[in-house]
N, C-alpha and C positions, 0 to 999 in steps of 0.2 A: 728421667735420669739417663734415659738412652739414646746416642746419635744427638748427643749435643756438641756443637762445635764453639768453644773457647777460645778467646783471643787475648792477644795481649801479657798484661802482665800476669793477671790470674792464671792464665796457662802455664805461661814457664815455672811457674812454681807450684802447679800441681806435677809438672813433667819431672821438675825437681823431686817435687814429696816422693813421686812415685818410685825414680830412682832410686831414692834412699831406702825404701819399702821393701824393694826384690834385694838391693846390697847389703842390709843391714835386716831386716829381718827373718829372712827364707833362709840365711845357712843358723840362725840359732837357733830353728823351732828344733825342739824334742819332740819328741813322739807323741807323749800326751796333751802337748801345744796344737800340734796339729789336728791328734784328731779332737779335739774341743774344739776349733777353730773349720772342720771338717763338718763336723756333724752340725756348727751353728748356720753353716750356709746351704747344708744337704737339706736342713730340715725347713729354709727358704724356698728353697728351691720348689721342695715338695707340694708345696701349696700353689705353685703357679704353673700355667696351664701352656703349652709349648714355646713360642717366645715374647711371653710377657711380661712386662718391664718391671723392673721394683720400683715402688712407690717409697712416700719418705717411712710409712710405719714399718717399711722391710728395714731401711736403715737405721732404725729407732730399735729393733729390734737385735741388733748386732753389737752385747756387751764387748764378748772377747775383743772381738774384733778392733773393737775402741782401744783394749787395754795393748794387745799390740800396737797398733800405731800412734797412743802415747809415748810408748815403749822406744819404740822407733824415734820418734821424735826426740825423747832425750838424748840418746845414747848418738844420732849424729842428727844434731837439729840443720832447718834449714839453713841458716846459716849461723857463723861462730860468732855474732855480736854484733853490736851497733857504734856509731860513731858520736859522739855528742859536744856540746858546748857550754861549759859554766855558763850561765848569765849573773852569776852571783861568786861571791867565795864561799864555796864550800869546806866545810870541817869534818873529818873523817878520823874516828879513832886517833886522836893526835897532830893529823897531815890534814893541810890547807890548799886546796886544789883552787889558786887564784881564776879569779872573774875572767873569760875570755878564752880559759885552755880549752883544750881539745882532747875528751878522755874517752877511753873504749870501756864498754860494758859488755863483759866475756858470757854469754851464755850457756858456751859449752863450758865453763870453768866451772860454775854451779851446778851443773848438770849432772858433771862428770865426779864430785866432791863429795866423798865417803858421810860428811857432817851431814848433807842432806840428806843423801841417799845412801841406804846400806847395799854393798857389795855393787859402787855406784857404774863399773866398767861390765856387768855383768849384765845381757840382754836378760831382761825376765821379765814378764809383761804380768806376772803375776800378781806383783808390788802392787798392778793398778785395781785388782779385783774388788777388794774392800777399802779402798783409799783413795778418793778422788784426786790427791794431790801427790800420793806414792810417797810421801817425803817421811823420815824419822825425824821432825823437829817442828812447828807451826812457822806461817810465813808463808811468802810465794817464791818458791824456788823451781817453779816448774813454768816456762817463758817461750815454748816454741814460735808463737806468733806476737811476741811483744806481749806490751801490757798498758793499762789504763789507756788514756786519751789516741796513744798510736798504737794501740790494737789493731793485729792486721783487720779489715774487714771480710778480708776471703777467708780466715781462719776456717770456717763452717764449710765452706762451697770444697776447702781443698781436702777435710774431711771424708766430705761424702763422696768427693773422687775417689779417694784410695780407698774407700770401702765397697764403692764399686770394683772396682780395679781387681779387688784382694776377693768377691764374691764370683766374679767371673774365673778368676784365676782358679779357683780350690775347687769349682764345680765342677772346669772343665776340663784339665788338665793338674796329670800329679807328674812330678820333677824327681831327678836325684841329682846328686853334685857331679859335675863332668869330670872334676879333679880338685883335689887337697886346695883348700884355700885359708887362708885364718884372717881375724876381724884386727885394725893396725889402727892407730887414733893417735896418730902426729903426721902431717900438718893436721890432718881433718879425721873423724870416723867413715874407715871405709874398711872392705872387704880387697886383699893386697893384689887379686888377681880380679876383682868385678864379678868374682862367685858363678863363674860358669855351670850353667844345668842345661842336663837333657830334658826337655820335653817330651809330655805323651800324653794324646789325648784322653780321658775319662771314657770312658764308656756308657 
């Protein structure tokens, strides 16, 4: 999982995920986020012998870690929806979306929508600890990488990036905020200034 070089499209959208990882989940950690999140990569760490690589049961190993970058994932998914086309007439609670239109399916709409999700503009990676699906109601309302037949296929591969990513990060280096910034979600979820931090290395 180390000194791999990606190309392509699977790249730009780990480069994306990862993006969205330091913008949208590094200024909502609390204290006790961090250090559960601290202590699950110290205690990886601990078992390996000076630079040796993680293997997958290291990543297998990394709940929290998962539940954060669910987390993530909702609150500013890859991207805000997909484009599509009737091939039939559709009936919708009343409304007939004729044969041939062209409709968007918002996934930041669902994502971000109180009915699914309780206190659903609220980073908390908690939601995902006991609940695979985080949601208050049955259903799939949780879509970062699509769903049935166009599933992304890199879903997994972009995963274990940012779990690498985020196990390097927390081992090696601890951060503070360089300056006041707050989380803003119109057009998009982002971070209003890109959440500048100081770095420093771990010791």
């Amino acid at each position: 999982m180390s000194g791999t070089d990606f190309k392509g499209k699977n790249h730009r959208t780990v480069v994306k995920l990862l993006d969205d990882v330091i913008d949208t989940s590094i200024p909502w950690n609390d204290s006790e986020t961090c250090l559960i999140r601290q202590e699950e990569h110290d205690g990886i760490r601990l078992k390996k012998s000076g630079s040796e690589g993680l293997q997958w049961s290291d990543y297998k190993s990394m709940p929290f870690t998962q539940c954060v970058i669910n987390e993530t994932l909702r609150v500013a998914n890859i991207i805000s929806g997909v484009f599509r086309r009737t091939v039939t007439d559709v009936n919708i609670k009343g409304y007939t979306i004729p044969k041939g239109w062209k409709i968007f399916a918002s996934f930041r709409a669902v994502h971000l929508d109180h009915d699914h999700f309780k206190d659903a503009r609220t980073f908390n990676p908690w939601r995902w600890k006991n609940n695979n699906l985080g949601t208050s109601c049955s259903g799939n309302f949780y879509t970062p990488f699509g769903g049935g037949p166009r599933l992304c296929p890199g879903y997994e591969l972009a995963r274990v990036e940012i779990s690498v990513f985020l196990h390097h990060l927390v081992t090696q280096f601890s951060w503070v905020p360089a300056e006041e910034d707050k989380l803003v979600f119109f057009p998009t979820t982002r971070t209003q200034k890109r959440f500048p931090i100081n770095l420093q290395r771990r010791r």
